[in-house]
Every structure is written in structure tokens, then in C-alpha cells.
gemmi code that builds the backbone of each chain (N, CA, C; Angstrom):
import gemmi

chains = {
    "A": [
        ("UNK", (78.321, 26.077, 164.552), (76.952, 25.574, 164.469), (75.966, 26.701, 164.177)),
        ("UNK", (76.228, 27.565, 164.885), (75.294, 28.984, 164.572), (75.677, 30.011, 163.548)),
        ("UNK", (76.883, 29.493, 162.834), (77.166, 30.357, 161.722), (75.904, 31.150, 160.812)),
        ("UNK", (75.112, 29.921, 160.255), (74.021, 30.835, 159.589), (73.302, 31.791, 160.262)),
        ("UNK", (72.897, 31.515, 161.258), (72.159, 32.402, 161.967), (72.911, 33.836, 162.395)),
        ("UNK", (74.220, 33.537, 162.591), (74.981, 35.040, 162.701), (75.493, 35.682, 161.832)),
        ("UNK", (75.134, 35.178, 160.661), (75.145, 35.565, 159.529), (73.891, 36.603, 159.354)),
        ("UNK", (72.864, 35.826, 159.044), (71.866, 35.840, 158.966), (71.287, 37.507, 159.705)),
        ("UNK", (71.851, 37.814, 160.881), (71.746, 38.580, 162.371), (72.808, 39.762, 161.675)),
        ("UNK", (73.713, 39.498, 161.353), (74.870, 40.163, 160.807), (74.045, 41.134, 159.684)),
        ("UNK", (73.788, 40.382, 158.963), (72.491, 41.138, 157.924), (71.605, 42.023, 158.126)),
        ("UNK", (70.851, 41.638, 159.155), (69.714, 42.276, 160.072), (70.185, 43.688, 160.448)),
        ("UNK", (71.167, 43.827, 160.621), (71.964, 44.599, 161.712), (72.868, 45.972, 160.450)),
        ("UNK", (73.038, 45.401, 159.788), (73.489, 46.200, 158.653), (72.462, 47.294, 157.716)),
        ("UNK", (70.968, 46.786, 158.606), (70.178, 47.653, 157.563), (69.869, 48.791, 158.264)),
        ("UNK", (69.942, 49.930, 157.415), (69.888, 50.948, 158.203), (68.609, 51.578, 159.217)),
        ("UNK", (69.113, 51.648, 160.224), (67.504, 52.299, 161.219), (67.728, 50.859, 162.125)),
        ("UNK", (68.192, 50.085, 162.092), (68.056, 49.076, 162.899), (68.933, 49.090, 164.046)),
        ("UNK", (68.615, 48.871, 165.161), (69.303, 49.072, 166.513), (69.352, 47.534, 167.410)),
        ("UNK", (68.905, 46.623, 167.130), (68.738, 45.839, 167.990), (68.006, 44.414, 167.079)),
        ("UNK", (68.691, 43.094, 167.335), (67.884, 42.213, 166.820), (68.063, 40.923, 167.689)),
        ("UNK", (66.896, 40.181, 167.968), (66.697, 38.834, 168.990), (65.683, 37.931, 168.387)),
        ("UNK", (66.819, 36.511, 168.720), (66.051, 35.142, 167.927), (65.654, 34.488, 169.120)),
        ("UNK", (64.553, 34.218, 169.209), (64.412, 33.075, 170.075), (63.549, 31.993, 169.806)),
        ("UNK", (63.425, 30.754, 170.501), (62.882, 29.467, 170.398), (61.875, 29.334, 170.383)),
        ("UNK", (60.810, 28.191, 170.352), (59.499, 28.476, 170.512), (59.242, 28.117, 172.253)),
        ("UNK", (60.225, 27.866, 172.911), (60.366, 27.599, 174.317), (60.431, 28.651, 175.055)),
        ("UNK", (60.928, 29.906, 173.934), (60.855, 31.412, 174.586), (62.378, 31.842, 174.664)),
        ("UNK", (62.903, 30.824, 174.463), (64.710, 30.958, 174.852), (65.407, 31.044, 174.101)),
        ("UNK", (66.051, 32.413, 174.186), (67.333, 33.475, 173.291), (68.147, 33.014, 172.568)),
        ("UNK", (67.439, 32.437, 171.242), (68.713, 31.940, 170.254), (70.301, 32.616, 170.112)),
        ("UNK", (69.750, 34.358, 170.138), (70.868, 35.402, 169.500), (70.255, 36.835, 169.708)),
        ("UNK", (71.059, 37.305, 170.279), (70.983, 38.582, 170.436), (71.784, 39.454, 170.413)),
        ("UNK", (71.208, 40.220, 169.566), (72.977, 41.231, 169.277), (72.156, 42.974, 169.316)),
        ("UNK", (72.706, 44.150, 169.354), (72.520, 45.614, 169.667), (71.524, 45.613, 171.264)),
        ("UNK", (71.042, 46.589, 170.613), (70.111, 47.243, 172.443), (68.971, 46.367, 172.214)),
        ("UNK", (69.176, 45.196, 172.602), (67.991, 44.767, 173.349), (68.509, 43.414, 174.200)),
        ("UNK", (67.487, 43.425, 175.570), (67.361, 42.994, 176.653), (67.445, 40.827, 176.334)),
        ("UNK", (68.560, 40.358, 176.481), (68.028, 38.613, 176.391), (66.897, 38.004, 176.862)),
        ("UNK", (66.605, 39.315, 178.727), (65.073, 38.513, 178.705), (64.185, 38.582, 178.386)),
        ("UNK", (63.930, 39.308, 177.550), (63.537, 39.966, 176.467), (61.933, 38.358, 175.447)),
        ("UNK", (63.407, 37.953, 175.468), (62.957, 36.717, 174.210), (61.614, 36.032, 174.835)),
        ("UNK", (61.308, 35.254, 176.427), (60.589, 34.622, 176.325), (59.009, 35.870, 176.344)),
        ("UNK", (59.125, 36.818, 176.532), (57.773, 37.882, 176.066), (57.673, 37.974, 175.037)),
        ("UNK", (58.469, 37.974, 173.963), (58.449, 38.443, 172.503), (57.856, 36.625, 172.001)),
        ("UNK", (58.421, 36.260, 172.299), (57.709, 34.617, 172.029), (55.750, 34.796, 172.549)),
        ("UNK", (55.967, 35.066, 173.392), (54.378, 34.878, 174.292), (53.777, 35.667, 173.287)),
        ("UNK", (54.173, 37.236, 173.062), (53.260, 38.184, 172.353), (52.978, 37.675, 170.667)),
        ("UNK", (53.928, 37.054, 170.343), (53.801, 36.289, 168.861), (52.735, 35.073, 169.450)),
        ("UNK", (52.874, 34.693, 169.887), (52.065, 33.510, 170.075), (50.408, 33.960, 170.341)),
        ("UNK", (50.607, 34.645, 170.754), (48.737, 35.494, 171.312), (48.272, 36.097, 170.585)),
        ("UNK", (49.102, 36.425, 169.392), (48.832, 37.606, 167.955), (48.094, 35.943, 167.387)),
        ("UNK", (48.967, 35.181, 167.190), (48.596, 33.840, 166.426), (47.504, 33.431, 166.626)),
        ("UNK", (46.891, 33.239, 167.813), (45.485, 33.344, 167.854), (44.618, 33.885, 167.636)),
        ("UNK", (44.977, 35.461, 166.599), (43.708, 35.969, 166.329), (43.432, 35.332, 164.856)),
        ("UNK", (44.203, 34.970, 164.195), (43.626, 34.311, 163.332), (44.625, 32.959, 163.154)),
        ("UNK", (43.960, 31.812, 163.530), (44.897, 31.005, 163.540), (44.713, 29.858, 162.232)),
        ("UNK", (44.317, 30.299, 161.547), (44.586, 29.531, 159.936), (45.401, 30.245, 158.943)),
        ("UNK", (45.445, 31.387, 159.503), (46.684, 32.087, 158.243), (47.728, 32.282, 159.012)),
        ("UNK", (48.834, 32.919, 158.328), (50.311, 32.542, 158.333), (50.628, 33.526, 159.725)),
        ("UNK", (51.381, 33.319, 160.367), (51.603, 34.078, 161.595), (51.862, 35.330, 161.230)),
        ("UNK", (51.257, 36.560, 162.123), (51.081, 37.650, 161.858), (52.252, 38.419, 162.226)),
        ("UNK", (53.122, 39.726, 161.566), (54.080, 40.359, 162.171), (53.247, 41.381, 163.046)),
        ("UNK", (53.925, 41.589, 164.450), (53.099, 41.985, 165.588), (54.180, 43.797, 165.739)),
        ("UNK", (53.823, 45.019, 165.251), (54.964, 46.098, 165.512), (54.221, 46.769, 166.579)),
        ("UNK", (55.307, 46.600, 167.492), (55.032, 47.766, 169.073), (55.796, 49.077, 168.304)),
        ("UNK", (55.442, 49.917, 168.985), (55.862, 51.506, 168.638), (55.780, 52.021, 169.646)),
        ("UNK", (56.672, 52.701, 170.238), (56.595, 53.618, 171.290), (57.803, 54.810, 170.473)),
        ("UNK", (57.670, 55.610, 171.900), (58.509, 57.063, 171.419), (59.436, 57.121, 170.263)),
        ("UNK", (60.672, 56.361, 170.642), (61.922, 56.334, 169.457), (61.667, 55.137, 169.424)),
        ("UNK", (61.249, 53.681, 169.179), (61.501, 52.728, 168.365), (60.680, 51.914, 168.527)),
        ("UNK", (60.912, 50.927, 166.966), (59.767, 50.044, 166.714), (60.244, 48.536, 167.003)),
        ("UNK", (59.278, 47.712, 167.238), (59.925, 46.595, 167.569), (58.594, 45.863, 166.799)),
        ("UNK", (59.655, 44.948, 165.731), (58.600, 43.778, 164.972), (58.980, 42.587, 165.433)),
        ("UNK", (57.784, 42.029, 165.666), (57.658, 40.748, 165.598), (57.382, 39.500, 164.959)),
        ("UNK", (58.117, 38.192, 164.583), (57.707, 37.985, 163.588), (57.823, 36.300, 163.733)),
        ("UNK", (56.837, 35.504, 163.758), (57.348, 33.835, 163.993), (57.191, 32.974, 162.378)),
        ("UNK", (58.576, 32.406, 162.558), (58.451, 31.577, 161.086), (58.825, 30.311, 161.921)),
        ("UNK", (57.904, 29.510, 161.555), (57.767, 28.208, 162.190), (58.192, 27.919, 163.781)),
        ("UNK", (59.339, 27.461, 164.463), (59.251, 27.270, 165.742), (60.138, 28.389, 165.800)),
        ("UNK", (60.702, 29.071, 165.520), (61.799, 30.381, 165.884), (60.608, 31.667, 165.678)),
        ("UNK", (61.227, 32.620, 166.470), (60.414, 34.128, 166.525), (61.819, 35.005, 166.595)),
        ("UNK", (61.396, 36.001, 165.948), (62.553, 36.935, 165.603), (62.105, 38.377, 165.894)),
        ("UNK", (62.698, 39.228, 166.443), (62.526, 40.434, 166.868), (63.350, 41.143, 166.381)),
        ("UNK", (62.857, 42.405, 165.382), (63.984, 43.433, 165.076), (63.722, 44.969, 165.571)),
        ("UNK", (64.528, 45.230, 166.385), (64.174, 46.828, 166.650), (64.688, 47.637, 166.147)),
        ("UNK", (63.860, 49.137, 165.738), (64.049, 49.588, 164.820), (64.142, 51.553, 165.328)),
        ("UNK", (64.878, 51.931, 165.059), (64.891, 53.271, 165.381), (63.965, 54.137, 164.701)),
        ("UNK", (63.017, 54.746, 165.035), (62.099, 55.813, 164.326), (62.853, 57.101, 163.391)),
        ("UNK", (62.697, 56.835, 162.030), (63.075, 57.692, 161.509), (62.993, 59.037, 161.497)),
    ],
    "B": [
        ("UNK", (49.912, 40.725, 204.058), (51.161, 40.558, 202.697), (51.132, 39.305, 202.031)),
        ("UNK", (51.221, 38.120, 203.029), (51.110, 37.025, 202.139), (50.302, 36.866, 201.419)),
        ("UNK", (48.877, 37.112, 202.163), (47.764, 37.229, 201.120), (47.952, 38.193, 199.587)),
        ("UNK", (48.419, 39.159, 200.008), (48.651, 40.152, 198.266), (49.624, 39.385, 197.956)),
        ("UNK", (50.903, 38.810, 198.306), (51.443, 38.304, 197.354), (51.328, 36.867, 196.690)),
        ("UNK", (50.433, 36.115, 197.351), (49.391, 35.066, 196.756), (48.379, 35.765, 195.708)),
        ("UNK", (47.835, 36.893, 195.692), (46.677, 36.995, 194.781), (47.708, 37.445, 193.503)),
        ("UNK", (49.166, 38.100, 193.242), (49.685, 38.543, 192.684), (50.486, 37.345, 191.830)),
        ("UNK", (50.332, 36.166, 192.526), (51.202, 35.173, 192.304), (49.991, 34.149, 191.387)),
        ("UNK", (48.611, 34.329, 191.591), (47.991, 33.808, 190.874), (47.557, 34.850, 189.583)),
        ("UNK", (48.229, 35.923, 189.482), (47.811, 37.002, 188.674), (48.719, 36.409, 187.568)),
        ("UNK", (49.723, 36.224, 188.353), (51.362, 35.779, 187.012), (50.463, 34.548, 186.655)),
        ("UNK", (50.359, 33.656, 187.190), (50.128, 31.943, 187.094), (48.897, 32.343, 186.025)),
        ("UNK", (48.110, 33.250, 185.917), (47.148, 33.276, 184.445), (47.834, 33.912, 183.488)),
        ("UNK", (49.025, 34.581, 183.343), (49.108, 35.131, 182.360), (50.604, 34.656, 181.251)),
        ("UNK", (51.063, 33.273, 182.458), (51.862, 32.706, 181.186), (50.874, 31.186, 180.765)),
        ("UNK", (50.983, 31.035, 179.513), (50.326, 30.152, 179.032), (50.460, 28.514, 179.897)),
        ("UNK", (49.924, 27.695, 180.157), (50.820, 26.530, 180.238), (51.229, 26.425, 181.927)),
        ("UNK", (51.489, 27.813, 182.671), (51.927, 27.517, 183.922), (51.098, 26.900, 184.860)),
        ("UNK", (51.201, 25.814, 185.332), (50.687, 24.968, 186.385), (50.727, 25.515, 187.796)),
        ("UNK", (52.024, 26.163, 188.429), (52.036, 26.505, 189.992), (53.410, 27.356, 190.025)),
        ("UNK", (53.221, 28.115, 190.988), (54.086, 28.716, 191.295), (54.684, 28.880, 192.868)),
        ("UNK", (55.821, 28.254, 193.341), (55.766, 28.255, 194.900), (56.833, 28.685, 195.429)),
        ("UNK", (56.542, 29.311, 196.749), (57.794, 30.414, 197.260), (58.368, 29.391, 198.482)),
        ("UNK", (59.433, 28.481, 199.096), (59.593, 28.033, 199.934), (60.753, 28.262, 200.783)),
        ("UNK", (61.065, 27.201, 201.591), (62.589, 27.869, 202.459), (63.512, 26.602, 201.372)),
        ("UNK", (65.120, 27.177, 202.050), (65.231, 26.024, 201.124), (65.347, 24.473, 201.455)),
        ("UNK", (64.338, 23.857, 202.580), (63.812, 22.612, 203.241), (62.729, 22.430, 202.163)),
        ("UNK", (62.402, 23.279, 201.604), (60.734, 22.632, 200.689), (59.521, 23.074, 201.424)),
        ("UNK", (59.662, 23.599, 202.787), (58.306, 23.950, 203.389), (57.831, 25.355, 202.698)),
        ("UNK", (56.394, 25.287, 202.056), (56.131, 25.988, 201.536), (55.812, 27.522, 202.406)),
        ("UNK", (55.879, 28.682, 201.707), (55.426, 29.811, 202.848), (54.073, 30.492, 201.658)),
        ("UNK", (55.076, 30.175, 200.230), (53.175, 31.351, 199.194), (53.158, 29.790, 198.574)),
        ("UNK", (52.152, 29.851, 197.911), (51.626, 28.782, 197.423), (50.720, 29.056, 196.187)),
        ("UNK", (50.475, 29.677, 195.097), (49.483, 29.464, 194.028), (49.626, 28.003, 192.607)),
        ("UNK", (48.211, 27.696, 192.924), (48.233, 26.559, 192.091), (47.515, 26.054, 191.218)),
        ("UNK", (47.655, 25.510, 190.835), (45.877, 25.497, 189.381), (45.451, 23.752, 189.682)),
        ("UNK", (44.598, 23.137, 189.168), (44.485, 21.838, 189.732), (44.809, 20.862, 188.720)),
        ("UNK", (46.136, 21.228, 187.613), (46.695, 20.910, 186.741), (48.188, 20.098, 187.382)),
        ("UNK", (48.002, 21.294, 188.639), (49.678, 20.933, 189.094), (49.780, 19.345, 189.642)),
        ("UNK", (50.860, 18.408, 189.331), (51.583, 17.380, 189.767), (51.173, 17.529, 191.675)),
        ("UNK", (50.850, 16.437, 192.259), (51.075, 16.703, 193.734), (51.986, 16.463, 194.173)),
        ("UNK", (52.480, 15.202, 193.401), (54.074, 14.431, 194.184), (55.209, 15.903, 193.848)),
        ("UNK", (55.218, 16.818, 193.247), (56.241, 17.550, 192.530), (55.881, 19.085, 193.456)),
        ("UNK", (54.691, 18.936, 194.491), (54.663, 19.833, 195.497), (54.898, 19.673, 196.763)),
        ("UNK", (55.762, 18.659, 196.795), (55.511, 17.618, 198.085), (57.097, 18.255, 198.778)),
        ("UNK", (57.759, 18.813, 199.857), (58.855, 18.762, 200.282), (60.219, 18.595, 200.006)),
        ("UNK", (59.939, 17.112, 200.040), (60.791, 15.676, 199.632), (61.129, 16.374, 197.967)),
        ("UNK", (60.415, 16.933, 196.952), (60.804, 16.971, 195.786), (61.138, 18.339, 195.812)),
        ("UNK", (60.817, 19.438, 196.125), (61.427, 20.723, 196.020), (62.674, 21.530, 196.840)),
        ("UNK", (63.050, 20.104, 197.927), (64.043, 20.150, 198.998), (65.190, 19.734, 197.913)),
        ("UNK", (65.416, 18.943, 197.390), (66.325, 18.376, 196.561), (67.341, 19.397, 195.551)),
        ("UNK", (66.107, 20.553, 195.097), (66.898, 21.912, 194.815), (68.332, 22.180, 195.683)),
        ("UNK", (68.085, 22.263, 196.778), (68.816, 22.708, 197.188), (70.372, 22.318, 197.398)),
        ("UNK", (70.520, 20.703, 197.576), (71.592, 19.950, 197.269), (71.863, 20.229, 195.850)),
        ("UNK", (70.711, 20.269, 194.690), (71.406, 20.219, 193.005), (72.227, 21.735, 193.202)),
        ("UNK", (71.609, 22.852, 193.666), (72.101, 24.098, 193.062), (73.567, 24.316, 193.914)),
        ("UNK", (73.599, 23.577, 195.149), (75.389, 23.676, 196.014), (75.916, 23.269, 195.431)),
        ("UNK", (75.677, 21.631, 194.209), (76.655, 21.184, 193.806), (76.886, 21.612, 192.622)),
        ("UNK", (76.367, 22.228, 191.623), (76.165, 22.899, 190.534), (77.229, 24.609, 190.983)),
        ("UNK", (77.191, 24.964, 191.862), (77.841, 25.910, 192.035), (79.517, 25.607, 192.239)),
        ("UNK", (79.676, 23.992, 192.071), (81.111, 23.723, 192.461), (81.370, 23.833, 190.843)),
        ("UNK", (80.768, 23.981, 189.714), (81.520, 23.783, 188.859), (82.322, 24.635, 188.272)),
        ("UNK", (82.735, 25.797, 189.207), (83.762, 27.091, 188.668), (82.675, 27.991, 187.873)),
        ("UNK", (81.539, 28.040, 187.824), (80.947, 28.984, 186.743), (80.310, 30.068, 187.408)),
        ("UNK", (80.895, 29.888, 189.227), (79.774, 30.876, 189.572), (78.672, 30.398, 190.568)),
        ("UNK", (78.214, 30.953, 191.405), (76.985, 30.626, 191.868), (75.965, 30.402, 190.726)),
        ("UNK", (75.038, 28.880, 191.111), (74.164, 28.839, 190.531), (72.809, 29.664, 190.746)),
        ("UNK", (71.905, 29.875, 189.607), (71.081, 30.645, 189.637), (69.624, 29.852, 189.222)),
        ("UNK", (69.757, 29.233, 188.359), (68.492, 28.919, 188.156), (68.837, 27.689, 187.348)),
        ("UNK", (67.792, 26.174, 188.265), (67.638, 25.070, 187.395), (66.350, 24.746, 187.117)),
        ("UNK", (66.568, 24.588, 185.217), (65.694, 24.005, 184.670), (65.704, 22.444, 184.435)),
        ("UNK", (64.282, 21.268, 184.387), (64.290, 20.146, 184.707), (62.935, 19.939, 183.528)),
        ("UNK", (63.392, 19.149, 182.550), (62.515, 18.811, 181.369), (62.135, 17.379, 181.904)),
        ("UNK", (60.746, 17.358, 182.134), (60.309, 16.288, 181.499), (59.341, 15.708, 181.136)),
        ("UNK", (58.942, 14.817, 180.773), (58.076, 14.182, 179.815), (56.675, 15.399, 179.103)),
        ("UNK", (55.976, 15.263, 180.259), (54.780, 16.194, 180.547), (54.643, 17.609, 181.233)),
        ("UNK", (55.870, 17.625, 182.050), (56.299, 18.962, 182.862), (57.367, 19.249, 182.841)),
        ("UNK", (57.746, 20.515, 182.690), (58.972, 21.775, 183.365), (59.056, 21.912, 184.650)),
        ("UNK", (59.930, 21.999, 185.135), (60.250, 22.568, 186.667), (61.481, 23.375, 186.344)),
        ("UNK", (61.143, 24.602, 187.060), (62.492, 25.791, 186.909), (62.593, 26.423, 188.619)),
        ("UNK", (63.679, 26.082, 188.844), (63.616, 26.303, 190.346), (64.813, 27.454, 189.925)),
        ("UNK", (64.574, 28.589, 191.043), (65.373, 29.798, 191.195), (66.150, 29.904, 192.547)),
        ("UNK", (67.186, 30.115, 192.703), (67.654, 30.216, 194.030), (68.089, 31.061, 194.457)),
        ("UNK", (67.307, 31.430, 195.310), (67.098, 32.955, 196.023), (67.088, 32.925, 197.542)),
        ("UNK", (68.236, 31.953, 197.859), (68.457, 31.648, 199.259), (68.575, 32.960, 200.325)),
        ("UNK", (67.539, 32.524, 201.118), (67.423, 31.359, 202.024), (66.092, 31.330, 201.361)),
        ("UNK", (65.317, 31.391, 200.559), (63.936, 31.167, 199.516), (64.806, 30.696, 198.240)),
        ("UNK", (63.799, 29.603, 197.979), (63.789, 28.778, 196.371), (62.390, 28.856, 196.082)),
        ("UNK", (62.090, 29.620, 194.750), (61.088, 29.510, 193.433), (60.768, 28.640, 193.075)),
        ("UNK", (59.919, 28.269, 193.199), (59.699, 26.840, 192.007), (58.618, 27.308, 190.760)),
        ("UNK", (58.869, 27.155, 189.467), (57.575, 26.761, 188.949), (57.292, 25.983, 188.367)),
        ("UNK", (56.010, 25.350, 188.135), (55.795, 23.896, 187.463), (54.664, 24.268, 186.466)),
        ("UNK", (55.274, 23.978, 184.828), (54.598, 24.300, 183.710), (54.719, 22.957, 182.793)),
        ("UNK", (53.574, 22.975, 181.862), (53.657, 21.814, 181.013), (54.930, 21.619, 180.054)),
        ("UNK", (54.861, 20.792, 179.610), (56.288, 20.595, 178.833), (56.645, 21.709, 178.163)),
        ("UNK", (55.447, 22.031, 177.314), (55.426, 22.896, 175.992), (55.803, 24.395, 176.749)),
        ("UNK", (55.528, 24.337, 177.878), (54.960, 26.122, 178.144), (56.256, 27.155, 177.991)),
        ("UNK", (55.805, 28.155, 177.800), (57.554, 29.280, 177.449), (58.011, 29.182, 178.804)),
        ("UNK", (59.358, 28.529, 178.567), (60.364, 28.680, 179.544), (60.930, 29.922, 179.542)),
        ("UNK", (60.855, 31.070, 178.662), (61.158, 32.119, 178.561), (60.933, 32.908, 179.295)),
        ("UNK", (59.653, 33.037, 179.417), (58.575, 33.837, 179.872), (58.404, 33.490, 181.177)),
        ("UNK", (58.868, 32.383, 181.569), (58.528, 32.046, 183.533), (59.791, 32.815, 183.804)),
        ("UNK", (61.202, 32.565, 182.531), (62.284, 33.073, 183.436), (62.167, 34.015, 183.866)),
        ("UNK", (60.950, 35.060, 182.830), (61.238, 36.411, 182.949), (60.552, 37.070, 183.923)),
        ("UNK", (59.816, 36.269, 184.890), (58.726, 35.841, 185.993), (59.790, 36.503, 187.002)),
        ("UNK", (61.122, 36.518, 187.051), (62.020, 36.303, 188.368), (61.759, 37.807, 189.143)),
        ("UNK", (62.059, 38.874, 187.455), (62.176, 40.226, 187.862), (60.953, 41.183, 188.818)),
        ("UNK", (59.574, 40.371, 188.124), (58.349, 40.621, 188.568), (58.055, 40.228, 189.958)),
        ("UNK", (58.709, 39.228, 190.733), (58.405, 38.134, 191.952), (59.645, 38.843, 192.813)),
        ("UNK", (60.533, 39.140, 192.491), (61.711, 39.648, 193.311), (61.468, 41.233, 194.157)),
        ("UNK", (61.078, 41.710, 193.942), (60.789, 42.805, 194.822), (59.837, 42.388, 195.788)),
        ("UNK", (59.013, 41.646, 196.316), (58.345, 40.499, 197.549), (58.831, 39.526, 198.270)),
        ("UNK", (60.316, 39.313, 197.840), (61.174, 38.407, 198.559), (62.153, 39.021, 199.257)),
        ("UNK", (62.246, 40.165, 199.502), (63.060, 40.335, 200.665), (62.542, 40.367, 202.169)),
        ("UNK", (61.100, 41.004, 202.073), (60.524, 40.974, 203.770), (60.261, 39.570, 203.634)),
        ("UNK", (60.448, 38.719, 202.839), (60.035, 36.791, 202.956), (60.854, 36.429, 203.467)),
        ("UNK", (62.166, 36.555, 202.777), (63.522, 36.150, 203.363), (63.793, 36.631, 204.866)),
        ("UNK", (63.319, 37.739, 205.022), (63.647, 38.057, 206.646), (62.707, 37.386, 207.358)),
        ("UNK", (61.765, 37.073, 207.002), (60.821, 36.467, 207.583), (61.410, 34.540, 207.810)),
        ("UNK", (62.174, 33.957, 207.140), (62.704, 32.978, 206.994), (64.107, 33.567, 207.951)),
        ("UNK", (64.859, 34.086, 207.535), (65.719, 34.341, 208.349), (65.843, 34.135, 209.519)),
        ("UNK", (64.948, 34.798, 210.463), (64.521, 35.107, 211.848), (64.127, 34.016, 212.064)),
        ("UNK", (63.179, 33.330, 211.738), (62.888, 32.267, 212.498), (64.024, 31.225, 212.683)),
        ("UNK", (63.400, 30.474, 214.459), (64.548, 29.963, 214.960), (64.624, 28.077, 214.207)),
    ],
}
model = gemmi.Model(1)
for chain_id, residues in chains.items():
    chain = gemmi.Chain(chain_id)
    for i, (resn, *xyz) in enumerate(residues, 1):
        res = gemmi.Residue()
        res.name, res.seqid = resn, gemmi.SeqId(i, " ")
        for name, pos in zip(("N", "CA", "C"), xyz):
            atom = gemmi.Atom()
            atom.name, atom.element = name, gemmi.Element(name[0])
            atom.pos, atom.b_iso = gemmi.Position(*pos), 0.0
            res.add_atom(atom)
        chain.add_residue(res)
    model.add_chain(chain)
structure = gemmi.Structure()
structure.add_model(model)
structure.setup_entities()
């Protein structure tokens, strides 16, 4: 059933600099998660997409990138799924 | 203490979208923290309905998977996600829509205040 999506994740994961990638619902709950990052992770990464969405809420949902020391973490909601890819600082 | 961990408990209750109440009890349903918004269900704070946890999560633990940990309860208009943290059960009560994610992730934040609770439940006769 989740073939595409681990496909899809499989992809994600192959690009280089990438360390970590998480799907979750618009309920907040961990479609897929695969490298270094946390499952509970998903229902914050949902909330923080969702609160970005309100700064402008007639255009297309905004990608939200945290940055700290070594890595980046984007955020990104396409319709009811939100996707998180973390990213190692080059 | 109870008091800080009531003002801390209405600190969480503003900052997930959607959350209605959040309640710390024994696992009889008698409440000990209590934060609530005037959104929350009354019948769904009442004893009688948060006592019932406690029979679902014994029998839920017979199914070979383990002690149960946490039940979620969809419906119509509200969420209920009860945590079991015996001899204390969690409750929280959020609108249908609200991130179930994000209350789960409520547990890690609320758990370092439940152990002097639990002794406090403990002890008594």
C-alpha cells in the first residue's frame, strides 16, 4: 500500500547531504520515517507548517527551513501530507 | 506545585491548536490537575467517562503487543487521547481536526511532573 511513498522516501534519501526524511498527516501522524530523525517529531513539523500557512494564507503553502549548527530541516505541506527533509550542512 | 503545574498545563492547552482540556487523574477518573477552556465537552470530564480508560487500556494490554500506552478515540466533533501512566491517566480532549501529533508529543513535556503526582496518589489510603 505504501509502496509509492517508499519509493518516493527512497529517492529523498539518495540525494546527497540528506540525512533524515519524515511524512506525516495533516492529523500530525508519521506517515514514514526513515534516517536521523525523531517519529515524534511529525506532529510539530505538522503544527510549524501549519502556522507558517497563516502568514499568508492565499498563496501556496510556504517551505518553512530551520537551521541550526550542522543541519537543515525543510518543511514543506502539499495538500493534507507535510514532509520534512533534513539536511546536513555542507 | 499543583498550582505551577496547572499554569504550565494551561501554557500547553494554548499552544496546540484545537486543544480543548487537558486532565491529570487517578486511574478512578477523580481529577487531581485540571486545565480547561470552555470549549471542553462536560459529560467527557465527568469520572464515569475517564474511569473507563482504565478497563480499555488492561484489556488492550491482553493483546500480546505489550503494555498499552496510549488510546486514541475519534469522534464526530472530538478527540480523546488518554495516556497511561498508572497509577495517573492523561486525558486530552481536542476537536476532531486538532494535531493528534502534537498532543502526542505533549507526553514528553507533562512527564517530568508526574512522578511527585504519582506518589502523591500512591500514598494515599
Amino acid at each position: 500500500m505504501e509502496k509509492d511513498l517508499d519509493k518516493v522516501i527512497e529517492e529523498i534519501m539518495a540525494t546527497p547531504n540528506v540525512s533524515g526524511c519524515l511524512v506525516a498527516d495533516y492529523q500530525g501522524l508519521c506517515l514514514a520515517a526513515t534516517g536521523d530523525v525523531h517519529v515524534d517529531s511529525a506532529g510539530i513539523i505538522v503544527a510549524i507548517s501549519e502556522q507558517a500557512c497563516k502568514l499568508e494564507p492565499n498563496l501556496k503553502p510556504p517551505t518553512v527551513c530551520l537551521e541550526t549548527d550542522k543541519r537543515q530541516c525543510l518543511i514543506q505541506r502539499h495538500g493534507t501530507i507535510t514532509g520534512a527533509i533534513y539536511k546536513l550542512k555542507a | 506545585m499543583v498550582d505551577d503545574l496547572r499554569k504550565y498545563l494551561n501554557h500547553l492547552l494554548e499552544k496546540v491548536n484545537g486543544l480543548h482540556c487537558i486532565l491529570i487523574t487517578d486511574r478512578d477518573g477523580v481529577p487531581l490537575v485540571r486545565a480547561v477552556t470552555e470549549r471542553a465537552p462536560q459529560l467527557a470530564l465527568r469520572p464515569n467517562f475517564i474511569s473507563t480508560f482504565g478497563m480499555a487500556t488492561d484489556q488492550a494490554g491482553k493483546l500480546g503487543l505489550g503494555r498499552n500506552k496510549t488510546i486514541i478515540s475519534m469522534y464526530p466533533s472530538y478527540q480523546v487521547i488518554q495516556m497511561n501512566k498508572l497509577p495517573l491517566v492523561i486525558t486530552f480532549i481536542g476537536s476532531d481536526n486538532c494535531n493528534t501529533g502534537h498532543i502526542l508529543s505533549l507526553e514528553s513535556q507533562i512527564e517530568p511532573f508526574l512522578k511527585d503526582l504519582a506518589a502523591v496518589v500512591v500514598d494515599a489510603p
